[in-house]
BALOKE-144315 format. One record per residue (C-alpha): x, y, z. Coordinates in steps of 0.02 Angstrom, whole numbers, plus 50000, padded with zeros to 5 digits. Layout:
! BALOKE-144315
XYZ/...
//
This chain:
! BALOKE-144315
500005000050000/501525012250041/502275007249874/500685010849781/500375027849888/502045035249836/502145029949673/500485037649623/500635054349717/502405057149681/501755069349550/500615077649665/501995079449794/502995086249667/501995101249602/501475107049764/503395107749785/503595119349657/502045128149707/502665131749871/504465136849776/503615146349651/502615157749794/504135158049900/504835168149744/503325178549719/503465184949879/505025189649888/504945200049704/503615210849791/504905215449953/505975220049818/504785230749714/504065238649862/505835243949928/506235248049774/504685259649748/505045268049932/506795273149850/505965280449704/504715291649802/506245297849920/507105303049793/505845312649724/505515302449553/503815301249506/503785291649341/504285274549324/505425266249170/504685252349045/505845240449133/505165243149301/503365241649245/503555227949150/504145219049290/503055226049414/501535217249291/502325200149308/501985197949481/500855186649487/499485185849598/498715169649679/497355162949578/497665172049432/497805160649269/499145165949143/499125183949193/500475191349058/499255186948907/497565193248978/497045213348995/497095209849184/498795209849189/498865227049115/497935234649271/498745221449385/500005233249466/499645251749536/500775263249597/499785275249733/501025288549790/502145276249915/500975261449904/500995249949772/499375240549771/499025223749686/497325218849597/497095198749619/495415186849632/495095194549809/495135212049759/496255225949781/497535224649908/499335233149958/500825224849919/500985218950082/499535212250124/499555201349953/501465195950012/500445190150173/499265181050070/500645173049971/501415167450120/500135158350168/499745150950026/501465143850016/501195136650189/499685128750149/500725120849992/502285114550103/500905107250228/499955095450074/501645090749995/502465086650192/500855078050224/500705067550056/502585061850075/502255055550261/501955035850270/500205031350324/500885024250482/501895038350537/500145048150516/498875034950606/500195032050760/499995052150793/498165048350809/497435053251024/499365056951057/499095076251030/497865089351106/496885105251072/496025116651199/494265122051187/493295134151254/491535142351278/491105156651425/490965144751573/492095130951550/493675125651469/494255106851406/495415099251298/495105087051161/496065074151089/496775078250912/496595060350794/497435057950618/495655060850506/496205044550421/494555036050406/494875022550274/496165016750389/495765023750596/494425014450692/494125029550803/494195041750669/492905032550580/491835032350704/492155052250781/491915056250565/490335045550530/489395054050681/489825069650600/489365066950413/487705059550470/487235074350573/487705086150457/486725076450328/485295073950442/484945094750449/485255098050281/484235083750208/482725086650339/482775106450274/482685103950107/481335086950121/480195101750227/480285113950100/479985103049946/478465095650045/477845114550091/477945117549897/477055103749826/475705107049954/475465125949896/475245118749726/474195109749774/474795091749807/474665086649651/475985071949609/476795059649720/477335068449881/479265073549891/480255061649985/482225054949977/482695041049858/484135031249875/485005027449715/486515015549682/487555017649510/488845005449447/490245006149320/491244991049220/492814988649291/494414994549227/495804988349356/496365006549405/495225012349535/495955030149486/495385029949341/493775021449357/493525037449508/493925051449380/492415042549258/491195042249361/491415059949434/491385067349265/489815053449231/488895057649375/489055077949329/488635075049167/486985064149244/486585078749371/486595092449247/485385084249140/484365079049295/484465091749408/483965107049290/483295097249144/483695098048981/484085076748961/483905067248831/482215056748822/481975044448667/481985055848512/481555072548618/482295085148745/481325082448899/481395098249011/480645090649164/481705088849341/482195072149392/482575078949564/482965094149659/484255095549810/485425078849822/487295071849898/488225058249851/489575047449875/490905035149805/491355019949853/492695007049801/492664988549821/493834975049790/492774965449642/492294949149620/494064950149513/495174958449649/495294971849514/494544983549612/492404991149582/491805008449590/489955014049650/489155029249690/487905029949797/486625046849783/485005052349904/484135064149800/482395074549848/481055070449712/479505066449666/479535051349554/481435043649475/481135037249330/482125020849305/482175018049114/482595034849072/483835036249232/484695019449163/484725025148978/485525042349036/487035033349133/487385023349000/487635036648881/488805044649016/489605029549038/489555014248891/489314998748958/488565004049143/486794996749144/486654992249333/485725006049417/484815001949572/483505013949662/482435011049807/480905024249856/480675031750021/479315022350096/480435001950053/481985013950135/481155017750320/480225000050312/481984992350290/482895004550431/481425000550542/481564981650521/483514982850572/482924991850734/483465007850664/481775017650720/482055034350588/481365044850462/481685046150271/483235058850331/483865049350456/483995034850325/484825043350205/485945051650327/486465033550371/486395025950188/487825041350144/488745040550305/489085023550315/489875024350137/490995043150163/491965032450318/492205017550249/493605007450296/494914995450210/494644977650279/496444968850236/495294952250225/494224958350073/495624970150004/497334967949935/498744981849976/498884985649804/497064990149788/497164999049967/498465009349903/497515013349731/495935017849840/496885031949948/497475039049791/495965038249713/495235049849849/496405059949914/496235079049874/494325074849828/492505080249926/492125065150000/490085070750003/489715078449823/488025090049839/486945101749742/487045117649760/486815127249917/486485110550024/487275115450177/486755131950189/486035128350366/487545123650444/487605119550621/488465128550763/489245117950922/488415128551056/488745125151230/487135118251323/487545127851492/488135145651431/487285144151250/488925150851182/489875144551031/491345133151067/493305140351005/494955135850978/495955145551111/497475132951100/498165124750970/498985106750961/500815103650938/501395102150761/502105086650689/503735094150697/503935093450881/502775077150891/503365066650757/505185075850718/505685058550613/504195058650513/504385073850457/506265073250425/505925057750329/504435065350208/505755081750172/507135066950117/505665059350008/505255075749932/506985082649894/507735063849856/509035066949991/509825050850058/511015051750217/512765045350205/512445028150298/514565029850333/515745016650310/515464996950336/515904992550519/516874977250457/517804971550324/517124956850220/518534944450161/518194934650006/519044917249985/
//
């Protein structure tokens, strides 16, 4: 599974490298252009050379694409009596304030690449062996810090899935209410809204990287044509919704093959799915994918309910998803090959895809005794100070430094 990991992400590890090198340099072309600006007001000049602005216009901003061959770039750089102030996605801002924001993006760079090159077991043993302190107005406690490696930590999993479903439970019950509140204002005409629970499957390929970057480009390619209309019905453009508000997930499988299966696994708010037209649709977005499986609300609860599981249709789905976002690697089922190929395939990916604005109603940890919001007031130690070889050995994997291992303690005689 190691072997796999780094393999696969050396790339990855790699560019945010040169990210982080590339800002590093950025930021450091402002100090000088700023000090050199200062200069040129003491002295009294107020117009600048070609040369300078030229070079002033190739600082490049973060999130700004190709600057040098867009009109942007023209307007990119303004000199304002001793301030020189830099238009970038976030608006205008002084020179030193986007050197700030530079800065931290290189940080946030160093940390992915530092974190990508760590080994999965230097990661999980830091799980519970670091704290953070919390606060609210009457009390103060700390909490344990874990890893936030679910396919692989038991008590991450767990801490995670109670999280997800929670989270899903809110925004799921929200938007179930108001689709029910509109179909009654229009009467209640229809099948009443509830959550369906649909299961989509894909041929295998043997790359489970692969196989994840298909189906997220099928399954937005099925949810623009769903969601707002506009699919494909027989010989005719049907501009009726499928569904409204939904989430979904991936999940990845061993195979009856050990060459490793990809699902997703959707709870969408609607009225009616149809399953013909739904199956026709994902096998246009992918050929040869004809196993689609959906189940209504009313076979969903009746199921829950016969497990013990006393809920409603959001409670259900909240499970259905939840289960699926924290699921593990059992080394019984899985190979380490295919272990390895499923961490790459979701690493740097939203492990809960949703329509738009589906967590607007976010929830806020409140304390029950003071009614006041829960905040960080100390930090945990870094991994620096906690796990000094760890890191020292993911900088030596990034820059392909090898120590000098030193002589042989004894000498071998041959014959």
């Amino acid at each position: 599974m190691e072997y796999v990991w780094r393999h696969r992400m050396a790339p990855r590890i790699a560019a945010w490298g040169e990210r982080a090198d590339r800002l590093k340099r950025t930021a450091t072309r402002m100090v000088r252009a700023n000090d050199a600006s200062a200069r040129r007001v003491n002295l009294g000049a107020t117009e600048k050379t070609t040369r300078e602005r030229e070079a002033l216009a190739r600082i490049e901003a973060p999130g700004v694409r190709n600057p040098t061959d867009t009109r942007r770039a023209l307007r990119a750089v303004i000199h304002d009596g001793r301030r020189i102030v830099v238009r970038g996605p976030h608006g205008a801002m002084t020179l030193d304030g986007r050197r700030v924001e530079l800065a931290k993006s290189q940080e946030h760079a160093e940390n992915r690449a530092r974190a990508a090159a760590m080994s999965r077991r230097d990661i999980t043993g830091t799980c519970r062996k670091r704290w953070r302190k919390v606060s609210c107005g009457c009390k103060s406690f700390e909490m344990e810090v874990g890893c936030d490696q679910t396919t692989l930590c038991e008590w991450c999993r767990k801490r995670h899935w109670k999280r997800w479903r929670r989270r899903i439970v809110k925004a799921m019950g929200t938007h179930l209410r108001v689709a029910v509140e509109a179909w009654r204002r229009k009467g209640a005409r229809g099948p009443k809204p509830g959550i369906y629970l649909v299961t989509l499957t894909m041929p295998h390929s043997g790359d489970l990287v692969a196989d994840r970057t298909t189906m997220g480009e099928a399954w937005r390619d099925l949810s623009k044509r769903a969601s707002y209309g506009g699919y494909q019905l027989g010989e005719r453009w049907s501009l009726r919704k499928w569904w409204g508000h939904h989430a979904v997930v991936y999940e990845a499988t061993d195979g009856t093959k050990s060459d490793g299966h990809m699902h997703a696994h959707a709870a969408v708010i609607s009225q009616w799915v149809p399953y013909k037209e739904l199956r026709e649709q994902w096998a246009r977005s992918i050929p040869g994918a004809v196993i689609v499986d959906v189940v209504a609300p009313h076979v969903a609860v009746a199921k829950a309910n016969a497990k013990g599981y006393a809920t409603n249709q959001a409670g259900t789905a909240a499970n259905y998803l939840a289960k699926y976002v924290t699921k593990g690697v059992d080394p019984s089922e899985m190979t380490g090959r295919k272990a390895g190929e499923l961490l790459v395939a979701f690493a740097g990916r939203r492990k809960v895809t949703t329509s738009r604005h589906f967590w607007r109603a976010r929830e806020v940890a409140c304390c029950a005794s003071c009614a006041q919001s829960f905040r960080l007031t100390e930090s945990p130690i870094g991994l620096q100070e906690h796990a000094p070889s760890a890191v020292l050995s993911s900088l030596a994997e990034r820059t392909r430094w090898k120590p000098s291992r030193g002589s042989p303690q004894v000498a071998l005689r041959w014959g």
